[in-house]
N, C-alpha and C positions, 0 to 999 in steps of 0.2 A: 552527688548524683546517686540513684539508685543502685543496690547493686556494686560499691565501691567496695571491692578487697586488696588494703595496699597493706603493701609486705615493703621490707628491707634489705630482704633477701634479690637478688639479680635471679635467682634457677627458680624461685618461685612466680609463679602468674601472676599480673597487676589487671584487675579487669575492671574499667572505670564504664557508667553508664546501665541500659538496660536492651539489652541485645533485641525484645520487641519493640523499641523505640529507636535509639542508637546507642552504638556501645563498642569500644578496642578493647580488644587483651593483649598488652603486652609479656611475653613468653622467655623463654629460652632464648640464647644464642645460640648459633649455628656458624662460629668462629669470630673472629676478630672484629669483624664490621656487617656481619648480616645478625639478624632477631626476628625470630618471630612475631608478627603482630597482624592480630585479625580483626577485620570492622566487620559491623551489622549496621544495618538500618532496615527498619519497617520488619525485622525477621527474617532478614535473608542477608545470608553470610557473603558477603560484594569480595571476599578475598581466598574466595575456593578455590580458585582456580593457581596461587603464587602467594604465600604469603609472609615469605620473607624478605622480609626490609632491607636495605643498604642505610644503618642507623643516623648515619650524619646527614646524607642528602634527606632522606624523610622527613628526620627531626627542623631541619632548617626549614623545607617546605610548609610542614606541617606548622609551625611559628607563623612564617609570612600569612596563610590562609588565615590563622586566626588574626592578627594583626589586620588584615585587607577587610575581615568582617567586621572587626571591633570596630573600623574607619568607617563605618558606612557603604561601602562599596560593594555592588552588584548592584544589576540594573531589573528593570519589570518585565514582565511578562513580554515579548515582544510583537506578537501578532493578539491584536484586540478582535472581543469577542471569544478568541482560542483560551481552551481550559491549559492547564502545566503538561498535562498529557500531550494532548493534540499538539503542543507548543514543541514537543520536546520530541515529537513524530515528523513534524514538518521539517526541524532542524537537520535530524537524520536525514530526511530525503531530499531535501535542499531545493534550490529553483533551477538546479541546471546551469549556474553561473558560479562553477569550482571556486575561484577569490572570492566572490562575495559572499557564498556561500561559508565557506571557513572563515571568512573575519566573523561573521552574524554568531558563528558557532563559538568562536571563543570567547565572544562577551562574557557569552552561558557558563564556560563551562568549566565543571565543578571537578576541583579534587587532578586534574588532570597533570600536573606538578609532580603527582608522590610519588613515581616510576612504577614499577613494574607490579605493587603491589595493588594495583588497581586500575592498569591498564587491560582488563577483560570484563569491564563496563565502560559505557558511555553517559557519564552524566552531567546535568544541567542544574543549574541554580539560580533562582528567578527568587527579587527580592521586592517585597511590599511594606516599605518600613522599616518595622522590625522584623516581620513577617516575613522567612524562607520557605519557599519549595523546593526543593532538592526532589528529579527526577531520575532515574538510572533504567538500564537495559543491558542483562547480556548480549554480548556479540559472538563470541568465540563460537565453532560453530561444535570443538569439544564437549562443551560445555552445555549448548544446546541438542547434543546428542542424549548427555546424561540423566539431562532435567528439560524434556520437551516442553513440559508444560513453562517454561521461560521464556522459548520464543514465540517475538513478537509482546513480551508483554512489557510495559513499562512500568515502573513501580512507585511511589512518592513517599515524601515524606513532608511532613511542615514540621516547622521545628523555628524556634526563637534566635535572630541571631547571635545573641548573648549566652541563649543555652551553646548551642554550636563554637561561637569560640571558647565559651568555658573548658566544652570537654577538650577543644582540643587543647587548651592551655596547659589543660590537667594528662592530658598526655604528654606533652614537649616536658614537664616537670617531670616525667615518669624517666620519660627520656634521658633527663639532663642528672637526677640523681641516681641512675644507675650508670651512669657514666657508659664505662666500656667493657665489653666483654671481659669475665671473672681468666685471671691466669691458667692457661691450657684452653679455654675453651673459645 
């Protein structure tokens, strides 16, 4: 991937990808079981708001996602006619029928597994093939105090599903050969 600097070192940064397209750095620890790790897509940092990991639930996570993509799995667009935007607006505002509403939403929804580390967007992933669109939106409304110009706006990205489990495979290995937090830290 573009932009790959892998190190052996655990206190150095691992940053696979290209942070204008998609991209993690994995970082430092911050004791036994949390790390550092920050995603981009499309150029905007989705892990400003928390960005340290719980390494085992992530990592696990982060495996199945690539796994569920490598399988073919995620479904199409769901309202025809409607672009990934519009699709990923409507999801948000729902029809007024809470259950049917959130099962509709979970077909969609992307990344929503990794915990806290990306629980301050909402996104969606709509599969054409091989072809993903991955949609996201800040919600927090800190967040959108910071950076006005985010609300309301939703963001995309298309990207290969192959690319997408690639990186993240190449993360989970990031993961799996640094093992666990260096003694004392």
């Amino acid at each position: 991937m573009v932009g790959r600097r892998l190190c052996h070192d655990a206190r150095v940064a691992v940053f696979l990808g290209d942070a204008s397209r998609l991209a993690v750095e994995v970082g430092d620890w911050a004791g036994p079981a949390l790390r550092r790790v920050d995603l981009w897509a499309a150029g905007q940092w989705l892990t400003c708001d928390d960005n340290m990991a719980f390494v085992r639930q992530f990592r696990r996570d982060v495996a199945e996602t690539a796994a569920w993509l490598r399988a073919g799995h995620g479904a199409a667009l769901p309202f025809a006619g409607l672009s990934a935007v519009a699709a990923h607006r409507r999801l948000v505002a729902g029809a007024g029928r809470e259950e049917e509403d959130d099962a509709l939403r979970r077909r969609f929804r992307a990344f929503d597994r990794w915990g806290p580390t990306v629980d301050n967007i909402v996104a969606f992933l709509f599969r054409d093939g091989e072809r993903l669109e991955v949609t996201w939106q800040f919600w927090r409304e800190e967040h959108l105090l910071r950076r006005p110009e985010h609300a309301g706006t939703v963001f995309t990205l298309e990207i290969g599903a192959a690319e997408l489990a690639g990186l993240l495979e190449d993360l989970v290995a990031v993961l799996d050969r640094d093992g666990e937090a260096p003694a004392g830290g």
